[in-house]
C-alpha positions as CSV (number, residue, x, y, z in Angstrom):
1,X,-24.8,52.1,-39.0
2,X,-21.6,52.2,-41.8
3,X,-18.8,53.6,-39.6
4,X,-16.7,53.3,-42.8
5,X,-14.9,56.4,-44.5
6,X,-16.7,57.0,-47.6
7,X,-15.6,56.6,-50.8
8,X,-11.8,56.8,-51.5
9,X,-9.8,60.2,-52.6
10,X,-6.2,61.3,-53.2
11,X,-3.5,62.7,-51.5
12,X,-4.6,61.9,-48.0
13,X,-2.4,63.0,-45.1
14,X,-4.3,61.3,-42.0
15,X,-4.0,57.6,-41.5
16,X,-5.5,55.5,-38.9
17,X,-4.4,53.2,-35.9
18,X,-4.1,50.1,-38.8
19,X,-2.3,52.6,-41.2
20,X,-5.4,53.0,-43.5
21,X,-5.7,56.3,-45.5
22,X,-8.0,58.6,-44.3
23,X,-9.5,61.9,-46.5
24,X,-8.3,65.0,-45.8
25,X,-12.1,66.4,-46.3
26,X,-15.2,64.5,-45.0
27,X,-18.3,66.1,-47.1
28,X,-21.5,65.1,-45.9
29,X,-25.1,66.1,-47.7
30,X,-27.5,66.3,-45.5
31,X,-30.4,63.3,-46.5
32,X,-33.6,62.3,-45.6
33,X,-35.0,59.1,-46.4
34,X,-37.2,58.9,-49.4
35,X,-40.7,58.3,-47.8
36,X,-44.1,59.7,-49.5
37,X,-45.4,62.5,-47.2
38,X,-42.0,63.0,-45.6
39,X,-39.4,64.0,-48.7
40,X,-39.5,67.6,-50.7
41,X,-43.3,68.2,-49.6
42,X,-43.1,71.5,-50.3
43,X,-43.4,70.4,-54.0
44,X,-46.9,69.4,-53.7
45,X,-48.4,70.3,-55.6
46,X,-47.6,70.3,-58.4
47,X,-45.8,66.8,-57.5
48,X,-47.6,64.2,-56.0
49,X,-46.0,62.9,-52.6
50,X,-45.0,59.7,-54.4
51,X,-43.3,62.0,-57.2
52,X,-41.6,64.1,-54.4
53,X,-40.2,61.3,-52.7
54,X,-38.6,59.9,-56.2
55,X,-37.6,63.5,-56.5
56,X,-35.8,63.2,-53.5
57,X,-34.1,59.8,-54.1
58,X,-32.9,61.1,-57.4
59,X,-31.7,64.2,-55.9
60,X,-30.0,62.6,-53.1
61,X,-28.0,59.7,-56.1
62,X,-26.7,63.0,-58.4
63,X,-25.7,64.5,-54.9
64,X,-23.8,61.5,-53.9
65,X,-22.4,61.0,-57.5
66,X,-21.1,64.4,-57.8
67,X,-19.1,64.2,-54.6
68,X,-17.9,61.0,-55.7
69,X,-16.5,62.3,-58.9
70,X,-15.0,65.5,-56.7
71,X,-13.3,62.7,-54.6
72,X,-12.2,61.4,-58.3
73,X,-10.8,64.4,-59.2
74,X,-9.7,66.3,-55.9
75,X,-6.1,67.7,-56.1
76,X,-2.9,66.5,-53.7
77,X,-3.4,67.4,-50.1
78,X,-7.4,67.7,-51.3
79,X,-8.4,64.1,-51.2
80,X,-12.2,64.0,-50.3
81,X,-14.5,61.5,-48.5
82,X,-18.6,61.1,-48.9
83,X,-21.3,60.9,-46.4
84,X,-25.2,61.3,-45.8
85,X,-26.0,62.4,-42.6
86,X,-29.3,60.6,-42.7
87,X,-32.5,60.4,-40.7
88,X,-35.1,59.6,-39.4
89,X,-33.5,57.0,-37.5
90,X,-34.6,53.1,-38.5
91,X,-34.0,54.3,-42.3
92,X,-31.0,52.7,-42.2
93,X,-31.9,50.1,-45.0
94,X,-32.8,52.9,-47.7
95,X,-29.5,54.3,-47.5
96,X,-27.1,51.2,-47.4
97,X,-29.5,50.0,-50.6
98,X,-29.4,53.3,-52.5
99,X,-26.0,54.7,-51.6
100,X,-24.0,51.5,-50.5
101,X,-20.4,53.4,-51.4
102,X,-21.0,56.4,-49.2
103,X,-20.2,56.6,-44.8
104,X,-23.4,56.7,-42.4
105,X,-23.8,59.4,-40.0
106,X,-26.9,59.9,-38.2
107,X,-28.3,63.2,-37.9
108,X,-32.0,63.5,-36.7
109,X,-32.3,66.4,-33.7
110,X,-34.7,68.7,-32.8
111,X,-33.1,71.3,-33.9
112,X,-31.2,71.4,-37.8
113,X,-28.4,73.6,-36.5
114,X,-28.0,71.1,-34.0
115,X,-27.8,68.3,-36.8
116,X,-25.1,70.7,-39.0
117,X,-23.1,70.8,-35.8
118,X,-23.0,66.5,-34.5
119,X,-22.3,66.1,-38.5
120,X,-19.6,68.2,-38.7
121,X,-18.1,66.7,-35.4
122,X,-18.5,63.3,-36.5
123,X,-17.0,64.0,-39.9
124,X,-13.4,65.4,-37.6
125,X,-13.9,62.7,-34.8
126,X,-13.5,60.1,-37.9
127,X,-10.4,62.0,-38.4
128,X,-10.6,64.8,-41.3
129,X,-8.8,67.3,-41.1
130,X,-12.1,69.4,-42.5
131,X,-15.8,68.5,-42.9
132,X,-18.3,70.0,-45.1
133,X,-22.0,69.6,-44.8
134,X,-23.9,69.9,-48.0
135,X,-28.1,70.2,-49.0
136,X,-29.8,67.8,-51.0
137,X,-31.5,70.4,-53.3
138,X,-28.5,71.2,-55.2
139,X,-28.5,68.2,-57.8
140,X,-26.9,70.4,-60.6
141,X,-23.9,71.8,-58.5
142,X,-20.5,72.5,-60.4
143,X,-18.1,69.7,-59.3
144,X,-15.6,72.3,-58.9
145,X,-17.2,73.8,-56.4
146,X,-16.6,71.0,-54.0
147,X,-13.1,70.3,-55.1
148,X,-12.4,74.2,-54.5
149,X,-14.0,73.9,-51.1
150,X,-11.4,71.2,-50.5
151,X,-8.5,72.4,-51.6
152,X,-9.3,76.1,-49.5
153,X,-9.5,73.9,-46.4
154,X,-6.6,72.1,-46.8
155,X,-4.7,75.5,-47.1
156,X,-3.0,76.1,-43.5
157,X,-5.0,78.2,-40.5
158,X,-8.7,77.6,-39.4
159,X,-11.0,78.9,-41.5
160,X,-14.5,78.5,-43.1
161,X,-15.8,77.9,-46.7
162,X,-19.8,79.1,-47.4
163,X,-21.5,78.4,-50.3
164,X,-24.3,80.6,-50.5
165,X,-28.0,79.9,-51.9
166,X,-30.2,82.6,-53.8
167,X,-32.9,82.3,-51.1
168,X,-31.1,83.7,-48.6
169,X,-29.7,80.2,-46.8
170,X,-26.3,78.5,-47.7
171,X,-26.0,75.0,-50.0
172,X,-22.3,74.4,-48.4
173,X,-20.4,75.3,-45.2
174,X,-17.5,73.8,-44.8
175,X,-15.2,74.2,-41.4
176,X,-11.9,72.7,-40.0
177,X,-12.8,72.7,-36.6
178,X,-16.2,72.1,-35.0
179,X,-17.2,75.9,-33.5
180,X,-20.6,75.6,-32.4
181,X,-21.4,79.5,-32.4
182,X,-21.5,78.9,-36.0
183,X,-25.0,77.4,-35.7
184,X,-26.3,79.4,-33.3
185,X,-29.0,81.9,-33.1
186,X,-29.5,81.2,-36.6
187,X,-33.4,82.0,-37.8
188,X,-33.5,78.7,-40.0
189,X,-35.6,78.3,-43.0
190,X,-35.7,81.9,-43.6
191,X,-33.5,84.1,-45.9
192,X,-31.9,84.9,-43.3
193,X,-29.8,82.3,-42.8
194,X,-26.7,82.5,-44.8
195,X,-25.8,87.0,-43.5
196,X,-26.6,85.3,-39.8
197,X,-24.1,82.9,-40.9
198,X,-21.8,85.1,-42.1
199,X,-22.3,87.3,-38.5
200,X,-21.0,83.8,-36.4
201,X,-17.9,83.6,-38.4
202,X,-17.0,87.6,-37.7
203,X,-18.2,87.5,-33.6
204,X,-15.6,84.2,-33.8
205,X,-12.7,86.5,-35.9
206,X,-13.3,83.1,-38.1
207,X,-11.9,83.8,-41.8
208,X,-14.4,83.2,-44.4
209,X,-14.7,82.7,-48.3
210,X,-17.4,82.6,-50.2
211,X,-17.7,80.4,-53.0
212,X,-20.5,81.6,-55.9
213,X,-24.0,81.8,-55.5
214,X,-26.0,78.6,-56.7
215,X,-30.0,78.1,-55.9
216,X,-31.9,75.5,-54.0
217,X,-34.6,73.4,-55.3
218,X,-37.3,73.9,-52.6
219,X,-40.2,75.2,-54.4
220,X,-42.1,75.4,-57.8
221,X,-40.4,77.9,-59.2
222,X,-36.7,76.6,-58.3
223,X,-37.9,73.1,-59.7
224,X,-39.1,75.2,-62.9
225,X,-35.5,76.4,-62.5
226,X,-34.2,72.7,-62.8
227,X,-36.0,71.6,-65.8
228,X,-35.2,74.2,-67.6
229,X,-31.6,74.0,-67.3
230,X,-31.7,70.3,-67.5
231,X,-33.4,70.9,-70.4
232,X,-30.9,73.0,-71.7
233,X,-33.0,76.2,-72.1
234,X,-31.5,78.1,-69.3
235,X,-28.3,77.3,-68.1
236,X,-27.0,78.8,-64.7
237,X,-24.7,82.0,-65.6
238,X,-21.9,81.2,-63.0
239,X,-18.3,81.9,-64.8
240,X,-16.0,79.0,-64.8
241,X,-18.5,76.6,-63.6
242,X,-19.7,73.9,-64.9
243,X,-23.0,72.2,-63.6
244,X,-22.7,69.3,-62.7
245,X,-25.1,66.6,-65.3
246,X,-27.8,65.1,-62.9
247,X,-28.4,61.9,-64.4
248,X,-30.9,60.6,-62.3
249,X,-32.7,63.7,-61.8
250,X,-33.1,63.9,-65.7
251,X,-34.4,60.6,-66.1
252,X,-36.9,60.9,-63.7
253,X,-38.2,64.3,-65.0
254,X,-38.3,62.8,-68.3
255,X,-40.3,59.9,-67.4
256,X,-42.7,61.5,-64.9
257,X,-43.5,64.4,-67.3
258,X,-42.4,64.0,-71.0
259,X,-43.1,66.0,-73.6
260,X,-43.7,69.2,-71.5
261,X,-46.5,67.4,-69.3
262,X,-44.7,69.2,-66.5
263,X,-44.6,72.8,-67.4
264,X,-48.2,72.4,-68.6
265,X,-48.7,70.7,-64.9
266,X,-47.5,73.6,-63.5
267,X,-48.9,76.4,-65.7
268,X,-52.2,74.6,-64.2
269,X,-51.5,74.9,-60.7
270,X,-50.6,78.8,-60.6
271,X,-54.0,79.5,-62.8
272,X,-55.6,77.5,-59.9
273,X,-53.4,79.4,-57.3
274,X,-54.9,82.8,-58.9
275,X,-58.3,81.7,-59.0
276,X,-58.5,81.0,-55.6
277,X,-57.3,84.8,-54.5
């Protein structure tokens, strides 16, 4: 395990024991390792598992990227760290040879607000003065977004920052002190998740700001979503925001599906979906 803090940011106010720096704001995604039958499943079909797990990998490098160039840009006061709070445990390898400039945490329990809450602890017990966790379907995310969630953190008083997903869950929570009712009672996986969120922070009297609405890529017509606005046929409408260019994300889709093999792969598996009603 990499005990180290991340990639480096500006305008830290922490230091260690030794004097070292430390990040104002930890921000962790939350990362599985790339293994067929394990990663994005719910994308097959139309994607193989071998594509899915590539899917994932590439997701998981223009996740990592775009908190690095937050960390890059993050105001005074601001200064951000990167993570992936990664399982299954023993997958250790995959990360330190895909994402060698971003900290280790492990996060693989039973339950996944169980593994929000350890990652958020761990990200203050390294000594941030805020931790954010973050999803792995989001490749496209506006920079800005993270660098706002920052910079609202740093501001004085506890509060919470939740970035909510068109499917009813969240792609971003971000907190300055671990509260663990948070994460509770939560009906995970459902659209539900994000209002039962939102219900924590006002039992707690926690303040909360929401950041804009951005959409997970958990299903065909998300990922449809995705190429298309890679593509640059349909661009999220979200003022002031600029996506953020998934690199790796569009060279993969390019390579596993050029010249519109993909929509016509998918166009395929709905008329087969329909048949079979």
């Amino acid at each position: 395990m990499n005990d180290s803090n991340g990639s480096a940011g500006h305008g830290a106010r922490s230091r260690t024991r030794s004097g070292k720096a430390i990040e104002t704001c930890g921000i962790a995604v939350m990362a599985k390792a790339s293994a067929p039958g394990r990663a994005k499943t719910r994308l097959v079909p139309p994607l193989t598992f071998d594509e899915a797990a590539e899917l994932n990998t590439a997701f998981l490098k223009d996740v990592t990227d775009n908190i690095a160039l937050a960390a890059s840009r993050a105001a005074p006061g601001a200064s951000i760290a990167g993570y992936a709070a990664y399982g299954p445990p023993g997958s250790e390898d995959f990360f330190h040879q895909h994402f060698p400039a971003v900290g280790l945490i492990t996060a693989w329990l039973p339950n996944f607000g169980a593994c929000l809450l350890h990652t958020i602890e761990e990200l203050l017990a390294r000594g941030h003065q805020a931790a954010v966790v973050l999803n792995s379907d989001s490749p496209t995310l506006p920079t800005a977004l993270l660098n706002e969630t920052a910079e609202l953190l740093a501001r004085p008083g506890d509060r919470a920052v939740l970035g909510p997903s068109n499917d009813g869950g969240y792609y971003l929570l971000g907190l300055k002190a671990a509260h663990r009712r948070v994460f509770e009672d939560i009906a995970w996986s459902t659209e539900r998740v994000a209002e039962q969120t939102r219900e924590r922070a006002r039992e707690i009297g926690l303040k909360l700001h929401e950041l804009p609405t951005w959409y997970d890529v958990d299903d065909i017509e998300s990922l449809r979503q995705l190429d298309r606005e890679i593509g640059g046929s349909d661009p999220p409408c979200v003022d002031d925001y600029k996506p953020h260019q998934a690199r790796h994300t569009a060279a993969l889709l390019e390579r596993l599906w050029p010249e519109g093999d993909f929509r016509r792969r998918v166009e395929g598996f709905k008329q087969a979906e329909r048949a079979a009603v």
